[in-house]
C-alpha positions in Angstrom: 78.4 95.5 61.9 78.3 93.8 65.4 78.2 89.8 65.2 77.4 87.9 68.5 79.0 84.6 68.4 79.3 81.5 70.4 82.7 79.2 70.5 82.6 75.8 71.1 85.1 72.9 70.9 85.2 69.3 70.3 87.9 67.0 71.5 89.8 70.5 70.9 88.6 71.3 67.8 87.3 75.0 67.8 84.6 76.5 66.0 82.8 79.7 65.8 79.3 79.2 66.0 76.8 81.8 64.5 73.0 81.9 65.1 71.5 82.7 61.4 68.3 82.0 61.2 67.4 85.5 60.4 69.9 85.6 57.7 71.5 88.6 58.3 75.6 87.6 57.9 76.6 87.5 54.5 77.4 83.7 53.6 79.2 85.0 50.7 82.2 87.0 52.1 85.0 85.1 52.1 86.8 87.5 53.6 85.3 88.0 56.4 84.7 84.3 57.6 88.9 83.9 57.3 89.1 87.3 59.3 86.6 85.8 62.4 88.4 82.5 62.0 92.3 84.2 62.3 93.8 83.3 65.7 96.0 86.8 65.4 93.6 89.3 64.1 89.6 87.8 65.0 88.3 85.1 67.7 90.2 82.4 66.5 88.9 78.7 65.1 89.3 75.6 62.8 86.2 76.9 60.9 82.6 78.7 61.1 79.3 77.6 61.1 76.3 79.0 60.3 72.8 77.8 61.9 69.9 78.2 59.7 66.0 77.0 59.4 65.6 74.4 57.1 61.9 72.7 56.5 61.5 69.0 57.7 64.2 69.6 59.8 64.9 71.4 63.6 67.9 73.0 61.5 70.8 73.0 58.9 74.4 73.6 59.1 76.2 75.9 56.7 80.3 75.1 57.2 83.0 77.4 56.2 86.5 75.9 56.7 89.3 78.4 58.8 90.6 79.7 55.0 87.0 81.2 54.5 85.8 78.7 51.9 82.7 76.5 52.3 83.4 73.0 53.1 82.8 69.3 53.4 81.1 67.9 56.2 82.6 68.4 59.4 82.1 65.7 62.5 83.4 67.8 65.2 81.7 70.9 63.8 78.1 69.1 63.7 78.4 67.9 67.5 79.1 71.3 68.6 76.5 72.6 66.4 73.8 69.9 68.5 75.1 71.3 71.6 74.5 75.2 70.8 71.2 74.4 69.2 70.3 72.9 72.6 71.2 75.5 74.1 69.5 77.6 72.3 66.1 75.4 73.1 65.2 74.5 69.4 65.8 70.8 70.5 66.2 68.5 73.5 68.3 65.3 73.3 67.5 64.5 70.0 68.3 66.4 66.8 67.7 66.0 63.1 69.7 68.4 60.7 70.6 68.8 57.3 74.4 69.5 56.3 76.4 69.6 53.3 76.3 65.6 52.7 72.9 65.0 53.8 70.2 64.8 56.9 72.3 63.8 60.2 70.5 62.6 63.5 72.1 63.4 66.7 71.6 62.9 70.6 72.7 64.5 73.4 73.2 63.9 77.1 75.0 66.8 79.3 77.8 67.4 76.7 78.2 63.8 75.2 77.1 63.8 71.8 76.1 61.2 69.0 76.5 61.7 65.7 74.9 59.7 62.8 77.7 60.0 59.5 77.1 58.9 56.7 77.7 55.4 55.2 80.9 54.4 53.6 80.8 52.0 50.5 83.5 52.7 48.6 87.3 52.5 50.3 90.3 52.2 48.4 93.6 50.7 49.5 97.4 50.7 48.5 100.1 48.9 50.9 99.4 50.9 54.6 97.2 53.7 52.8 93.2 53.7 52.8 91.5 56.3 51.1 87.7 57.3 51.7 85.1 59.5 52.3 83.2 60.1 55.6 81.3 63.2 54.3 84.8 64.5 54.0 87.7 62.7 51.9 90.2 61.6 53.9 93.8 59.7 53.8 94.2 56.9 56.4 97.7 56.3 57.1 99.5 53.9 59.3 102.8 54.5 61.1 105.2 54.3 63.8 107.0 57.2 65.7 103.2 58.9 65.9 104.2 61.0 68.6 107.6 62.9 66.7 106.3 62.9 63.4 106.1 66.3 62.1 102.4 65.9 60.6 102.0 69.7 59.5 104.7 68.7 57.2 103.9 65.4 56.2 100.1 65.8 55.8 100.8 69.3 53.4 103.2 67.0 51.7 100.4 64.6 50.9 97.4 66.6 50.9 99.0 68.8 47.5 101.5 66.3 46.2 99.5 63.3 46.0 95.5 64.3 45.8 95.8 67.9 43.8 94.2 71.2 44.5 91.4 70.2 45.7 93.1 67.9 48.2 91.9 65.7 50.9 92.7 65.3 54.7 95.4 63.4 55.9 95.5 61.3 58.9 98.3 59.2 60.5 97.7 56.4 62.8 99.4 53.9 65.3 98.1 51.5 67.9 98.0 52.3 71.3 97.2 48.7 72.7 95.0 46.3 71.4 91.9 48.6 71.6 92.9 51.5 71.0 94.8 53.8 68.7 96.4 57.5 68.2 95.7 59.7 65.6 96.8 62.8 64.0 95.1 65.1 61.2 96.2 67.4 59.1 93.0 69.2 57.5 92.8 71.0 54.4 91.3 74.3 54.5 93.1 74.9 57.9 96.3 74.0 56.7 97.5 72.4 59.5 97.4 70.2 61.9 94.4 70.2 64.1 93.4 68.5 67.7 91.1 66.3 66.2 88.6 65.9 63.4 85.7 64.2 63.6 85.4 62.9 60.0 89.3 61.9 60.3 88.8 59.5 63.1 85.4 58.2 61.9 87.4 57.4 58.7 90.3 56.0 60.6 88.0 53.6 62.3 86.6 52.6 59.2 90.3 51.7 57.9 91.0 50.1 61.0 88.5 47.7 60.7 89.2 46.7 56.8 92.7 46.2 58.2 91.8 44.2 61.4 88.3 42.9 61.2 88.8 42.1 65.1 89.3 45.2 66.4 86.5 46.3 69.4 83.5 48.0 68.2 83.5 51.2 69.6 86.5 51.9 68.1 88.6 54.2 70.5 90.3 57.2 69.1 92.9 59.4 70.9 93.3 62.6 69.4 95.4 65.5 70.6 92.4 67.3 71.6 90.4 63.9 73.6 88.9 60.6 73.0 86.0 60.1 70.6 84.5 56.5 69.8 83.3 55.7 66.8 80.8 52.6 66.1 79.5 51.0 63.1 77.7 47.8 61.2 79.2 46.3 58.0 77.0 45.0 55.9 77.1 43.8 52.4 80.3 45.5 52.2 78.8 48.9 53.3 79.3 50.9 56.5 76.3 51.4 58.3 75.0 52.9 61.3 77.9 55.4 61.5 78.0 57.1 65.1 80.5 59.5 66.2 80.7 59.9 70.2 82.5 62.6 72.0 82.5 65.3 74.0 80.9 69.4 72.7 81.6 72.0 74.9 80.6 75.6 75.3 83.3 77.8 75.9 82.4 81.1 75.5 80.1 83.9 73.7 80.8 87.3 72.3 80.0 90.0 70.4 82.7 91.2 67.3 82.8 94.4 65.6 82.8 93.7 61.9 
């Protein structure tokens, strides 16, 4: 079977991006979405996406993590996916899609791209740790010595020891200057550290401003991969207005033998 795809990254975090909408790959095979996403042995990416029709909407997104296994929401992934379905024509600078966690609305100018998230209610907190969930569930953590921690290590550590099979993602932050901060991920399903994640940073800006109520709003987030901002509205002790900003970029498009 021949599979054209399209690769894309944000802020460094890749993706394989297939156009489904005549439903012809097999969502099912595990096997083979781990074997496209394999840096060694297919094209090489943090995870897959599918894009389908949906009705009421100018799309959904169908997200399979790197290990082959459908997945939570994923920021980056749905900011690339608004730049490839512009590219394809089905929309112009706006979007409105569906994905695992709900409808999403989107905007686009060049390769800049807004991203509605969801809203955050519930956050937990012990000592320097915030836990909560951004679409995906993730591990806010705040250190020093950013730069020579050894977060593949650490965040496996974490993501097994202390939040079970099914895990979370771990992120590790430290302040930069006054407005803004570094972060590092370590995502489950990838098993590793990755340039950036979208949900990770939306959550870490969350967490930063439960710590620091002060903080600038957009909060600025350096990754390994870029800068993303994230802004938000608190409300009755809910986070809303979610919007994830950063850059989605083409980089190339091919076709596979399967």
């Amino acid at each position: 079977m021949e599979v054209e795809f399209y690769k894309y990254q944000g802020t460094g975090n890749d993706f394989i991006i297939l156009d489904n909408r005549n439903k012809s790959f097999p969502e099912n095979n595990q096997e083979l979405v781990a074997k496209l996403c394999n840096r060694n042995f297919g094209i090489g990416a943090d995870g897959l996406i599918l894009l389908e029709l949906k009705e009421g909407f100018d799309f959904s997104m169908i997200y399979y993590n790197s290990d082959g296994f459908p997945s939570s929401m994923c920021g980056n992934g749905g900011r690339c996916l608004v730049a490839f379905a512009k590219r394809m024509g089905l929309i112009k600078d706006t979007a409105l899609f569906t994905a695992v966690d709900g409808p999403h609305k989107a905007s686009i100018i060049e390769d800049m791209v807004k991203l509605d998230m969801k809203p955050v209610s519930q956050i937990l907190k012990k000592r320097n740790i915030y836990f909560l969930d951004t679409g995906s569930p993730h591990h806010v953590q705040f250190v020093k010595g950013l730069e020579n921690m050894d977060v593949r290590r650490q965040g496996k550590k974490l993501r097994y020891g202390l939040y079970g099979a099914s895990g979370a993602n771990i992120n590790f932050v430290s302040e930069r200057d006054r407005d803004s901060f570094s972060v590092r991920t370590y995502e489950r399903g990838v098993e590793d550290e990755t340039l950036s994640c979208g949900t990770g940073v939306t959550a870490t800006a969350i967490a930063l401003y439960e710590d620091n109520q002060n903080i600038q709003i957009p909060v600025v987030l350096h990754t390994l991969g870029g800068i993303l901002k994230v802004s938000f509205k608190k409300e009755q002790g809910v986070y809303k207005e979610v919007v994830l900003e950063g850059t989605a970029t083409f980089v190339f498009k091919g076709i596979i033998l399967v």
